[in-house]
C-alpha positions as CSV (number, residue, x, y, z in Angstrom):
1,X,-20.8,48.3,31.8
2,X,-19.5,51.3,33.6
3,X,-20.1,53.6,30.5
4,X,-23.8,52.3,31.0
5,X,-23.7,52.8,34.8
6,X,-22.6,56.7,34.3
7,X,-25.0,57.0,32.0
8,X,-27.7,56.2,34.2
9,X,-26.4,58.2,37.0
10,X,-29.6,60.8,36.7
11,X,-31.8,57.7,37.5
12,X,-30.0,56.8,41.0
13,X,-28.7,53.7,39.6
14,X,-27.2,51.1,42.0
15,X,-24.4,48.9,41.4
16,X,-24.7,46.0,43.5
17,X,-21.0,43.8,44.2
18,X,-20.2,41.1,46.6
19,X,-17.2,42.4,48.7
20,X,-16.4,45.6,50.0
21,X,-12.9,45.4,48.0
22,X,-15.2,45.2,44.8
23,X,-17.1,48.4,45.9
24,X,-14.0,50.4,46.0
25,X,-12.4,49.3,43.0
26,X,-15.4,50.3,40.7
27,X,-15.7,53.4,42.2
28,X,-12.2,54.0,41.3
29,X,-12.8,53.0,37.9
30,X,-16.2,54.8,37.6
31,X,-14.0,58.0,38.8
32,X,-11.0,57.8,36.8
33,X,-11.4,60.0,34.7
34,X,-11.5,62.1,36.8
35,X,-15.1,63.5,37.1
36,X,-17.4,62.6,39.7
37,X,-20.4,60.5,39.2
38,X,-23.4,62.1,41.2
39,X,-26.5,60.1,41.4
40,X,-25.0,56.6,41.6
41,X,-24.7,54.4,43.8
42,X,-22.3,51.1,44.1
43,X,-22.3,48.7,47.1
44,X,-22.5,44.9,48.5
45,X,-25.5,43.3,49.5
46,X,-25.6,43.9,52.6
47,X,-26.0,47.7,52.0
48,X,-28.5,46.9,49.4
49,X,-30.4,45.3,51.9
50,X,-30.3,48.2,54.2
51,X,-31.4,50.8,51.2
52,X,-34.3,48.8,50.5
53,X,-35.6,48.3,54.2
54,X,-35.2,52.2,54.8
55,X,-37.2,52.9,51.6
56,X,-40.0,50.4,52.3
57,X,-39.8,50.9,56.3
58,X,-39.7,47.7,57.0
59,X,-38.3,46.9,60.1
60,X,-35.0,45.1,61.1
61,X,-35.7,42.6,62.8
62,X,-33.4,42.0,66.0
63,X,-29.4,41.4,66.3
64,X,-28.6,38.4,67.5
65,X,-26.7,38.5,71.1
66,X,-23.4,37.5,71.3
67,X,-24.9,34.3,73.1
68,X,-26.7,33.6,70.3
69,X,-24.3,33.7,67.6
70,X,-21.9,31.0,70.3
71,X,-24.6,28.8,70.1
72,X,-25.5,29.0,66.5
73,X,-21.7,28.6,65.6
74,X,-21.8,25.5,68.2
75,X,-24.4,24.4,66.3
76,X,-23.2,24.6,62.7
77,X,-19.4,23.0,63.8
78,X,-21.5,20.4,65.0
79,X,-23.4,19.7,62.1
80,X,-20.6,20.2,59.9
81,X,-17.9,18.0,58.4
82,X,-14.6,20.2,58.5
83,X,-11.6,18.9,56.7
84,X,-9.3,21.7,57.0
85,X,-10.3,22.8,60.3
86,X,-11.2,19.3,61.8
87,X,-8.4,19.6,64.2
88,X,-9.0,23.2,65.4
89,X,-13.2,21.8,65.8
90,X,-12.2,19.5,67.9
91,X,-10.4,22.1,70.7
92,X,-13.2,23.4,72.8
93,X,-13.0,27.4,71.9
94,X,-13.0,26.7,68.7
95,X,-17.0,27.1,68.3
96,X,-16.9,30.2,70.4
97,X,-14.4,31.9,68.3
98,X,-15.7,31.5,65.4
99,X,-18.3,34.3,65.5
100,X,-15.6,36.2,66.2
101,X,-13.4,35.5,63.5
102,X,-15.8,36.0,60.7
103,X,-16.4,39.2,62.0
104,X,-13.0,39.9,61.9
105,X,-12.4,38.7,58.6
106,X,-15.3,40.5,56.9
107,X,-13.4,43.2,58.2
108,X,-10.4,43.1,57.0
């Protein structure tokens, strides 16, 4: 696949992979031979995402606030059945850190 993907580089080929992790272990295998590969791109989904809406102008549409994303976690412990977590639901911050701690775990 990757012999393909240099191959392709003078067409601005994209890679598209699902974690960040992923990302940076193809471009160390894409690189190890040592040469750089100019014209190629690899990245997640979300960077996709953001490549395609510059190129096409679309607009983003708005972040949500940080109120918003308490609510809409509220909302989805609410709605969901949590086995693992069922205890920690139950504890009233546990909605309002939840934003919080997907953030941080995309993160790390």
């Amino acid at each position: 696949m990757l012999d393909g993907f240099r191959a392709a580089a003078g067409r601005d080929p994209v890679l598209v992979v699902p974690t960040v992790d992923d990302v940076e272990r193809f471009e160390r295998e894409l690189t190890a031979g040592g040469e750089p590969v100019i014209g190629a791109s690899i990245c997640t989904f979300d960077r996709l995402f953001a490549i395609v809406a510059r190129a096409t102008e679309a607009p983003a549409g708005p972040a949500l606030s940080v109120t918003q994303r308490r609510r809409l976690a509220r909302e989805a412990v609410a709605r969901t059945k949590l086995r693992l977590l069922a205890a920690s639901a139950r504890r009233p911050g546990f909605a309002i850190t939840s934003p919080m701690m997907s953030t941080f775990i995309r993160r790390a």
